[in-house]
N, C-alpha and C positions, 0 to 999 in steps of 0.2 A: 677561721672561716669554714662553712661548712662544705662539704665536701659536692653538694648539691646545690650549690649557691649559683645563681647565674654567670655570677665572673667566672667563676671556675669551668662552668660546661662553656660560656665563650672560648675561653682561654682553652680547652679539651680541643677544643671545635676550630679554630684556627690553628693550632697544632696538627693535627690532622689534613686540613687542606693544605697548609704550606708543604708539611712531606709528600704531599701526593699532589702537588706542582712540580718539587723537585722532581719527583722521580719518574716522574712525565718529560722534564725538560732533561732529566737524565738518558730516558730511552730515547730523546730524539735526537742528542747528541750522537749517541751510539748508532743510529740510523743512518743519519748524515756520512758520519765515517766509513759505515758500511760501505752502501752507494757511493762513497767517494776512491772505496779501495776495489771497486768493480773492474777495472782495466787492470790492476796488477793481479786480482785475484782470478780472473779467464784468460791471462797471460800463462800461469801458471794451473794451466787444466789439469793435469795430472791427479793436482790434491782433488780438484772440485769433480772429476768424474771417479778416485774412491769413494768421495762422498754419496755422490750419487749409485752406487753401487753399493754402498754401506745403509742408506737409509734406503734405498727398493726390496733389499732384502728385506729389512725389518717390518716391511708393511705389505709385500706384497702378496701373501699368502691368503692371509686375511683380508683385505680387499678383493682380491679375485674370489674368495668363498663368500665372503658377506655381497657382492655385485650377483652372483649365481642367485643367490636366494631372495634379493631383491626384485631380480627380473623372474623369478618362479609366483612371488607374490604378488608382482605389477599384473602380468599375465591372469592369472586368477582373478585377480581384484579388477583389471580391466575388461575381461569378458563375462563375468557378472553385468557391466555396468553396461557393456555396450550391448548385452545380450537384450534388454529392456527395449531399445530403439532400434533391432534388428540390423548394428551396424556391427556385428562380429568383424567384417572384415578390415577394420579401421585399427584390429589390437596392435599389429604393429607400429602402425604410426604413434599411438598413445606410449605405449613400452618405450620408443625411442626417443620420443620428446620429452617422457618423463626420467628420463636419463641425462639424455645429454643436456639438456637444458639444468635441471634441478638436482637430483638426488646422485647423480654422479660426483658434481664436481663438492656440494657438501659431506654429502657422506665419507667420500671420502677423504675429505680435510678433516673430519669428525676425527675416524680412524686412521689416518695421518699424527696428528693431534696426539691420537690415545697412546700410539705406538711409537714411533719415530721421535716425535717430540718427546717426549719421555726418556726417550733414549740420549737425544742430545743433551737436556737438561741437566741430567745424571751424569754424564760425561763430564762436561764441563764446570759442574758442580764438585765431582770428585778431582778435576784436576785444578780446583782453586782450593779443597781440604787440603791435598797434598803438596799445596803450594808449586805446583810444577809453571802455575803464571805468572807466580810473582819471580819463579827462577828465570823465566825466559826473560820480564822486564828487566832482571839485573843482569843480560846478560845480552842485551841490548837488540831483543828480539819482542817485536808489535808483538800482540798476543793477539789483539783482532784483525792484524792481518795475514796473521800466519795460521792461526786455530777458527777465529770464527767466521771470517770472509767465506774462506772455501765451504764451509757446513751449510753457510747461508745461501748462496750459491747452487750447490749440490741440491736443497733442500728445497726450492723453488722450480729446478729444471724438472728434479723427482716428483712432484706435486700433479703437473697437466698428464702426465706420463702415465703414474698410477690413475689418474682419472679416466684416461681414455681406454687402460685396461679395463677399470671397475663399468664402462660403459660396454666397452662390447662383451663380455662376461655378461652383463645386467642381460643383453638386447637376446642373446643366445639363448637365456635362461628362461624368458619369455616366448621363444622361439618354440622351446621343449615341451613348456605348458602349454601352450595354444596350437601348436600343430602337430606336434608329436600325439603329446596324451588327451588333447580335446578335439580336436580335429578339424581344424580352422585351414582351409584353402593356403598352400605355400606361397603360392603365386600372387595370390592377395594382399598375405603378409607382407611379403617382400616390395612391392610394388608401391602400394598403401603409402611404407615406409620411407622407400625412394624420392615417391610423386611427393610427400607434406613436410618431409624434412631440409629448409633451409641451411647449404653449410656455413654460409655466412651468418645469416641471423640467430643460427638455435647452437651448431657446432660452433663457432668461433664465438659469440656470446658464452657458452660453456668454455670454452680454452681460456677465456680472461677471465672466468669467474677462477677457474683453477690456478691463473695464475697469482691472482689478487691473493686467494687463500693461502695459496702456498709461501708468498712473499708476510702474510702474516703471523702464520703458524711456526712457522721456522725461526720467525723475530724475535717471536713473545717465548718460543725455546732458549733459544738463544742469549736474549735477555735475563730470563730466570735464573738460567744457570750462573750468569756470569755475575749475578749479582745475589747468586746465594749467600748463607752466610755457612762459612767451612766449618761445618759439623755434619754426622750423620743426619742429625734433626734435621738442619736446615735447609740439607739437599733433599730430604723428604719429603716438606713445604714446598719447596719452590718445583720440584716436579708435580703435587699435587694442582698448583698454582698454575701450571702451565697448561694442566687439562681443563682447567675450569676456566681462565683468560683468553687461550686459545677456542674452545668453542662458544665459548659468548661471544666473543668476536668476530666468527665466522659469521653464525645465525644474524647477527645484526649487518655484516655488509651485505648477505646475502637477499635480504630484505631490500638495503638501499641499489643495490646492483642489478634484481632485477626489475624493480622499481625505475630503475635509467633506463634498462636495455630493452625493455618490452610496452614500456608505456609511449613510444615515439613511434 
């Protein structure tokens, strides 16, 4: 039979979607248990607030510099624009709405993603090489409820958290450029931003998008890791995997989310 023969690219081609059914119907096994060891794993706060001190460090550096130079560049970029229709004194409200609303809560699941995740993936990647999971199943200890609950957990509360640093970071940054170094009315600023800012519709539409992201980002970490395969190689995959799974992911809920929340 030729290698190129239609049977064979069928036969290629159902292969293919049947493993990637499983391993769909794999990840949402793994979900369910998740969500279902939520009450014994914020019982156990202790683990889930190292976590969450374990993955703020790892992002939050970089989140607060990369929000700076965001709001340096919103700033810029929005009194060019607003400079056209003589409404300079609007940049604050633009700076915060395109913050909190947008490039807060993505960007930084972006770089969440790039850092953090990575970081767990690795983790748990290195502790199924060194078999330390299959020591705890024979030793009659969950491994996803003891290792990956709390990560998940941690990694989700850390998520709106970092957000709402990488926003007021952004909004201040914009502050510097527009009133500091161009010389935009403070009073305006301020005010502008107060009077058009929504905290229900722009701020809490931004805290669910963070929290959406963050509940994903930490999954598809999570997940990769745990289902790497225990070699150097593999945990190098599956962390590469977890940057590209996790921001395609975001970008597309991010579309669908605020597609809901702003078109009502």
């Amino acid at each position: 039979m030729s290698r190129y023969s239609p049977v064979r690219l069928l036969s290629d081609l159902g292969y293919a979607v049947r493993k990637q059914m499983a391993e769909i119907g794999y990840a949402a096994r793994l979900m369910s248990k998740l969500l279902a060891l939520t009450g014994p794993a914020l019982a156990r706060f202790g683990l889930v607030r190292d976590q969450i001190l374990f993955l703020g460090n790892y992002s939050l550096a970089i989140i607060a510099v990369s929000g700076l130079f965001v709001g340096f560049v919103l700033g810029l970029q929005g009194y060019y624009t607003l400079q056209r229709y003589g409404s300079e004194s609007a940049l604050g409200l633009l700076v915060a709405l395109g913050l909190v609303r947008e490039l807060g809560p993505v960007v930084t699941a972006l770089l969440f993603a790039g850092r953090a995740g990575t970081a767990l993936t690795a983790e748990i990647g290195i502790m199924k090489r060194d078999e330390v999971l299959s020591y705890m199943e024979m030793t009659a200890i969950d491994p996803v409820r003891r290792i990956l609950a709390p990560r998940f957990w941690g990694g989700i509360i850390a998520m709106p958290l970092l957000a709402a640093v990488f926003s007021a970071v952004g909004i201040m940054g914009g502050w510097l450029v527009g009133v500091v170094m161009i010389g935009i009315d403070a009073g305006s600023f301020w005010s502008q931003m107060q009077g058009g800012v929504d905290v229900w519709r722009d701020v809490g539409n931004g805290v669910i998008k963070s929290f959406v992201f963050g509940v994903t980002v930490t999954f598809v970490a999570l997940h990769q890791g745990f289902e790497a395969q225990p070699t150097p190689e593999g945990v190098s995959r599956a962390t590469t995997r977890t940057v590209v799974v996790a921001s395609l992911a975001v970008l597309g809920l991010d579309f669908l989310l605020t597609a809901a929340m702003f078109s009502v």
